[in-house]
ROSESE-954768 format. One record per residue (C-alpha): residue number from 0; x, z, y; residue in one letter. Coordinates in Angstrom, 1 decimal, padded with zeros to 4 digits. Example, Ala and Ser with C-alpha at 12.3 -4.5 7.8 and 13.67 -1.06 7.14 Angstrom:
<recs>
    k       X       Z       Y  r
    0   012.3   007.8  -004.5  A
    1   013.7   007.1  -001.1  S
</recs>
This chain:
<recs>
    k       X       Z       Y  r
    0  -125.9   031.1  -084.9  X
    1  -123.0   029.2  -085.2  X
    2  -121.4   027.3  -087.6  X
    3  -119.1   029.5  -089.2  X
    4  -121.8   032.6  -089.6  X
    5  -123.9   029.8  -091.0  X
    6  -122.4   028.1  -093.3  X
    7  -119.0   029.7  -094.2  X
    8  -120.1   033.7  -094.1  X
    9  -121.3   033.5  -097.3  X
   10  -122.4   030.7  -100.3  X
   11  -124.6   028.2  -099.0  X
   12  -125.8   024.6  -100.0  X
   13  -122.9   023.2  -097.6  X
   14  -119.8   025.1  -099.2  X
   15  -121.6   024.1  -102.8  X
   16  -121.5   020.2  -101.8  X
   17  -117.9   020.3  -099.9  X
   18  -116.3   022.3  -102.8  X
   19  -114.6   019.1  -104.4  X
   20  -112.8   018.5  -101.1  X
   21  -112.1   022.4  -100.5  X
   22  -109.9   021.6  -104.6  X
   23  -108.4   018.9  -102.8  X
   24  -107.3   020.6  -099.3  X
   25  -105.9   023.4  -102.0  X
   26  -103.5   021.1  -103.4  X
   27  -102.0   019.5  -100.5  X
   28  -101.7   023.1  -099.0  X
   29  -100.0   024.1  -102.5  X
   30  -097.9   021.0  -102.8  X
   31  -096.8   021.1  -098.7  X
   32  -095.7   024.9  -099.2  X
   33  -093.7   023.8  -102.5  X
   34  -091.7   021.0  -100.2  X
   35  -090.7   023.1  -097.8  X
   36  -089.9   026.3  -100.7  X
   37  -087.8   023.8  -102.6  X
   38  -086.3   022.2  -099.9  X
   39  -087.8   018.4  -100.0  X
   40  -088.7   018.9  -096.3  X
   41  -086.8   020.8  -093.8  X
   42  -087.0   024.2  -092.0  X
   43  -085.2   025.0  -089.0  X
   44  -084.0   028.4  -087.8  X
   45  -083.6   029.3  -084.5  X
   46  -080.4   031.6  -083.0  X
   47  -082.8   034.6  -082.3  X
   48  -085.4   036.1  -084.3  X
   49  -088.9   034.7  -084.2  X
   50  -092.0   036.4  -085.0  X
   51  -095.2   034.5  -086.1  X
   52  -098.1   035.8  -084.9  X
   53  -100.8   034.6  -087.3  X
   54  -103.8   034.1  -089.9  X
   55  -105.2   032.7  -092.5  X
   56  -108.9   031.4  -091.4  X
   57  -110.3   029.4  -088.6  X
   58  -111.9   031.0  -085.6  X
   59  -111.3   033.5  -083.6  X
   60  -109.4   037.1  -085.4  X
   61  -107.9   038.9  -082.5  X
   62  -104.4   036.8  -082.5  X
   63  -103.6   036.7  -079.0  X
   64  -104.5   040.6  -077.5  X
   65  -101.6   041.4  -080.4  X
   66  -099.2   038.9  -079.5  X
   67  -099.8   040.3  -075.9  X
   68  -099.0   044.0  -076.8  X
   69  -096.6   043.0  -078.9  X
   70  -094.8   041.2  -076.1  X
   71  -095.0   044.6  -073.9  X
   72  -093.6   046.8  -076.5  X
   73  -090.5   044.2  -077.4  X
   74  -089.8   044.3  -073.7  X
   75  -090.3   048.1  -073.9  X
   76  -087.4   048.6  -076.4  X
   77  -085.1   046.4  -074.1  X
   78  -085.9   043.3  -075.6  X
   79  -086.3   039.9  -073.9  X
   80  -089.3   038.0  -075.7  X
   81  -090.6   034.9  -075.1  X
   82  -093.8   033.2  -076.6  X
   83  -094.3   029.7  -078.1  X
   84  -097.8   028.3  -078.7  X
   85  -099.3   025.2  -079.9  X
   86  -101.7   025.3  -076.3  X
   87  -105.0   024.7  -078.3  X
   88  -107.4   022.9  -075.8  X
   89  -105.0   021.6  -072.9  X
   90  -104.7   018.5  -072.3  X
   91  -101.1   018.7  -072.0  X
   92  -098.6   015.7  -073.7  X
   93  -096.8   016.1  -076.6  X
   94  -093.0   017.8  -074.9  X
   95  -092.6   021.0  -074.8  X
   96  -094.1   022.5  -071.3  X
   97  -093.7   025.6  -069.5  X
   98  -096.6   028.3  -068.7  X
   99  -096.3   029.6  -065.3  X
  100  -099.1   031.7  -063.8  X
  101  -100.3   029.7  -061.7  X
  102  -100.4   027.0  -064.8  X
  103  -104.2   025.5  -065.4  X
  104  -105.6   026.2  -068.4  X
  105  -107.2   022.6  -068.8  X
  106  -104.0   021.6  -068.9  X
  107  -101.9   024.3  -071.1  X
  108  -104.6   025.9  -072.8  X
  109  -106.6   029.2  -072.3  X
  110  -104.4   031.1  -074.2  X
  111  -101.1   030.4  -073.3  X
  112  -102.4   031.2  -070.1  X
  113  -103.8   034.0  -070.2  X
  114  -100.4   035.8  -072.7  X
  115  -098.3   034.3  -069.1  X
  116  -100.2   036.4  -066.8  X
  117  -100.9   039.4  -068.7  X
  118  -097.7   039.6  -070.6  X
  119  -095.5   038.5  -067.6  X
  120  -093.0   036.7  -070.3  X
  121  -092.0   033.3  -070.6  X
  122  -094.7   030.6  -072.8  X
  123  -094.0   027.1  -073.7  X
  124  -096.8   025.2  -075.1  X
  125  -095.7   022.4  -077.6  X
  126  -097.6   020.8  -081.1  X
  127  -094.0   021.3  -082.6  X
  128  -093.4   025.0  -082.3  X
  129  -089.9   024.4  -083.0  X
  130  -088.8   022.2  -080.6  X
  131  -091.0   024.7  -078.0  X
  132  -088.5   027.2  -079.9  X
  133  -085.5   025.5  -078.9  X
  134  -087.2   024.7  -075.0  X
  135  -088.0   028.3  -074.9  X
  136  -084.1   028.9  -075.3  X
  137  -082.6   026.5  -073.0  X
  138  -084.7   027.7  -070.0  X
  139  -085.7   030.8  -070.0  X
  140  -083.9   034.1  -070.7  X
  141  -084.9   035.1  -074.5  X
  142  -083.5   037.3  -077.2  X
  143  -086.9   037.8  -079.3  X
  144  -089.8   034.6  -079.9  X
  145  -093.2   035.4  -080.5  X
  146  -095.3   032.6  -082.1  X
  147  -098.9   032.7  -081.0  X
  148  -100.4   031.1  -084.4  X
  149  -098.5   029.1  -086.8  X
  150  -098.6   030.8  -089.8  X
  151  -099.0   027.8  -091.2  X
  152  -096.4   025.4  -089.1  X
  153  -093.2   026.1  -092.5  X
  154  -091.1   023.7  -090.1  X
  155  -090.4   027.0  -088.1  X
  156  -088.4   029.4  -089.9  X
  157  -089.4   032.9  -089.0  X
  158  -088.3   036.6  -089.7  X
  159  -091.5   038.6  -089.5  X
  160  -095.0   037.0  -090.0  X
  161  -097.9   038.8  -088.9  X
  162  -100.9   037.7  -090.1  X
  163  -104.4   039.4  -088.3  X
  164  -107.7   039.6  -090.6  X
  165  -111.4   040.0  -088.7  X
  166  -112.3   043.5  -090.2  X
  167  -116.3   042.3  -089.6  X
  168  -115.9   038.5  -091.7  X
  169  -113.0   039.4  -093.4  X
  170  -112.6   036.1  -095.6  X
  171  -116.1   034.6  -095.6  X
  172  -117.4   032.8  -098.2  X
  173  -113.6   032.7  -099.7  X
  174  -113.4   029.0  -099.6  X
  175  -110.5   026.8  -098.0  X
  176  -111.7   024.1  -095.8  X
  177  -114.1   022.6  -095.8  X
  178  -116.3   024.5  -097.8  X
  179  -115.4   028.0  -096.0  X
  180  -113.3   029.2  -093.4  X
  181  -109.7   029.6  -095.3  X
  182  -106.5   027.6  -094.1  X
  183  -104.5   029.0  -097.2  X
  184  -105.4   031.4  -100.3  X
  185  -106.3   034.6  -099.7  X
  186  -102.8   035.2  -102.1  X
  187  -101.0   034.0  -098.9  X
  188  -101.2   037.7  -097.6  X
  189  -098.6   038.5  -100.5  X
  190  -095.9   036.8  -098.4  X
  191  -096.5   038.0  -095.4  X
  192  -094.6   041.3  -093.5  X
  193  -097.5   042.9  -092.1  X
  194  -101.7   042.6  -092.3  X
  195  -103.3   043.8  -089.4  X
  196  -107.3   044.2  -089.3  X
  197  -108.7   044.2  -086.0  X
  198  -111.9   046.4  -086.0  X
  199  -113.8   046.6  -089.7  X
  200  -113.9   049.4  -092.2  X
  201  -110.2   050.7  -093.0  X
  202  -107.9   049.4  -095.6  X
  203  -105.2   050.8  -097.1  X
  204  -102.5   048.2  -096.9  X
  205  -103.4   047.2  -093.6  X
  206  -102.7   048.0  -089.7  X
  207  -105.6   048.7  -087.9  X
  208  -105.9   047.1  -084.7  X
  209  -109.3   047.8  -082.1  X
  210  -109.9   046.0  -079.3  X
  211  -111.7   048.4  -076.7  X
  212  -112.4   046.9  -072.9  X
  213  -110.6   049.1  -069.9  X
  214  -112.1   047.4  -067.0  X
  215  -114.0   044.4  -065.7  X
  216  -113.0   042.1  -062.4  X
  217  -114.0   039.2  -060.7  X
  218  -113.1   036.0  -061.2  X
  219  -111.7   035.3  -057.6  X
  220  -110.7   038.8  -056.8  X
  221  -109.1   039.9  -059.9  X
  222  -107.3   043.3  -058.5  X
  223  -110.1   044.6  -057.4  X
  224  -111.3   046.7  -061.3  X
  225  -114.4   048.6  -061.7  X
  226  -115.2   050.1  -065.1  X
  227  -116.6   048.2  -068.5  X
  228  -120.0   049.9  -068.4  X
  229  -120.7   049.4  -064.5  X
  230  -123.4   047.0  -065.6  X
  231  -125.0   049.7  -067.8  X
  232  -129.1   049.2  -068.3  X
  233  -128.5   046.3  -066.0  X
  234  -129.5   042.9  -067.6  X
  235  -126.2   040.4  -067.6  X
  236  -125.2   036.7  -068.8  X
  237  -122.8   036.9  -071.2  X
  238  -120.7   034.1  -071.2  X
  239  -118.2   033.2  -074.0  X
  240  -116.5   030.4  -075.4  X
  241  -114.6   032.5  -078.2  X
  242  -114.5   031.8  -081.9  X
  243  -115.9   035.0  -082.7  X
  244  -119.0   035.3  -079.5  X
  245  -121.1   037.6  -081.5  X
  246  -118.3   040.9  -081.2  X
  247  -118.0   040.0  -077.8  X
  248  -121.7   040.5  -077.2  X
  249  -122.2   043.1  -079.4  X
  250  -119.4   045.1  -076.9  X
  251  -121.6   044.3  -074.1  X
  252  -124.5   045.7  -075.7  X
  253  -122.6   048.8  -077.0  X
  254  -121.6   049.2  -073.3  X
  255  -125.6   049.4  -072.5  X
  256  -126.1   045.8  -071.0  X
  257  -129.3   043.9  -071.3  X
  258  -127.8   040.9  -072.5  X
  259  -128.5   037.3  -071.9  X
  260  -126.4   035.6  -074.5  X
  261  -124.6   032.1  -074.1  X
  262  -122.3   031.0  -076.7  X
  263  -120.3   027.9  -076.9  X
  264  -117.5   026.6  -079.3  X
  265  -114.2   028.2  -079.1  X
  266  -111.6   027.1  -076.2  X
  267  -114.7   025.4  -074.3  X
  268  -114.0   023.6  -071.1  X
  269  -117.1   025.4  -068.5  X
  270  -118.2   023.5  -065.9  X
  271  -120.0   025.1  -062.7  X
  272  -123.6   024.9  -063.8  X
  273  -122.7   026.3  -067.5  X
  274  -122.1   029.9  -065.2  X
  275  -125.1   029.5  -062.9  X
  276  -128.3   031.3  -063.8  X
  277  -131.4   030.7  -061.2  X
  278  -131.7   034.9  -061.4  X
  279  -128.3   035.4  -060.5  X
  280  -127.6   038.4  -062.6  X
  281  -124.2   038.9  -063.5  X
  282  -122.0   036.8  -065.0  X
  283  -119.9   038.5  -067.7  X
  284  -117.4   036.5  -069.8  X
  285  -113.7   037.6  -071.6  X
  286  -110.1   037.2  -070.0  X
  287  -109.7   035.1  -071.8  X
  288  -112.9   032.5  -070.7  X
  289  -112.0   033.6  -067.2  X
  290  -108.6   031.7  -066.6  X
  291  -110.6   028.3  -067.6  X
  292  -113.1   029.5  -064.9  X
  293  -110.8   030.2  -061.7  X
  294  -111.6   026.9  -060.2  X
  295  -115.1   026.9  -060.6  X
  296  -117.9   028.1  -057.9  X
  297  -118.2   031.4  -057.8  X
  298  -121.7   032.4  -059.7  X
</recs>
């Protein structure tokens, strides 16, 4: 179990003791909105419309399949989108840098990586999303920015914001940090121009979004697709270093695997050995674990 579904799904001892500091981290969140609504610090706009792909809670909600199928229906419609990110686990310095494909994610981060290859659109990683904004635009080709995260980053003006709930934890204990698993109030969704809610019981004012695998591949031969439940009644490793594991696995059951679970904290660096099991049954991780895992010995 890991942090999160211990201590922040629901009340516990932990969220009772941090609750003075969760007060706290709600006023400087309160009084940091209020300077940038009143205009004591500064937000920038950009010369082409920017989207901000976000949410309100730590871990893992569904953020970047969206920004990726958001990206292929902009380009679609005969737009030119682009996609900035903050680059969460690379190692990369603070300029703005360009993704490429053939970019590592120890260096760039996981997901910028992985919205590069499958979206095919330009990404620039940066901690300052606006001045990856304004990189974005002086290199690449780009009518349209998608923001991958940043919800909370007021330096960027934006147009749209999109913020995307987990249907299964919803809001958790309804703390901010550190007592729970909020960023900003739940009344933050007030503001915002669209809720989606990836898998979970429906809700009215919300989009639904599922997430539903279409095929498998390996690691070093990645055209080469067979389908999700080839490993049916077969007993598998799965492998994932996601903020939200358990959905993951619970796909891979639902698919008929015998599964072998290994969870580690969200963006995780693997090494080799992490992927090696002595009974060499099959290694099964997500897209987007897989581009940290290229350069690794086959299992």
């Amino acid at each position: 179990m890991n942090f999160y579904d211990r201590y922040w799904s629901k009340a516990s001892i932990v969220s009772y003791l941090l609750w003075p500091l969760s007060r706290l981290f709600a006023v400087l969140v309160w009084c940091r909105y209020q300077a940038y609504r009143v205009g004591l610090k500064d937000s920038a706009t950009l010369p082409v419309p920017v989207v901000v792909v976000g949410n309100i809670t730590v871990g893992g909600t569904g953020k970047t399949p969206l920004v990726i199928a958001l990206v292929k229906l902009l380009r679609a419609a005969g737009f030119q989108p682009g996609v900035i990110s903050r680059g969460y686990g690379g190692s990369h310095s603070g300029s703005p840098q360009l993704v490429s494909a053939s970019s590592r994610a120890q260096e760039v981060g996981d997901e910028p990586l992985l919205i590069a290859r499958s979206a095919q659109c330009p990404v620039v990683v940066c901690a300052d999303r606006l001045e990856a904004g304004r990189h974005l635009l002086a290199n690449c080709e780009v009518n349209v920015i998608v923001s991958d995260d940043g919800l909370q980053h007021y330096r960027l003006a934006r147009d749209i914001e999109i913020c995307v709930i987990d249907g299964e934890r919803q809001f958790g204990n309804g703390q901010l940090l550190p007592a729970g698993p909020l960023r900003e109030p739940v009344s933050r969704l007030d503001r915002v121009s669209l809720i989606v809610q990836n898998g979970g019981e429906p809700v009215d004012d919300r989009y639904a979004m599922i997430l539903q695998p279409t095929f498998m591949s390996r690691i070093q031969d990645p055209e080469v697709r067979i389908p999700p439940d080839s490993f049916s009644g077969r007993q598998v490793h799965g492998v994932a270093g996601i903020g939200h594991p358990n959905r993951f696995f619970a796909t891979l059951r639902s698919l008929g695997m015998q599964l072998i679970p290994h969870a580690f904290p969200d963006h995780h660096q693997f090494v080799a050995k992490e992927i090696q099991f002595f009974d060499k049954a099959p290694v099964v991780m997500t897209e987007k674990d897989a581009v940290k895992c290229a350069d690794l010995t086959d299992p």
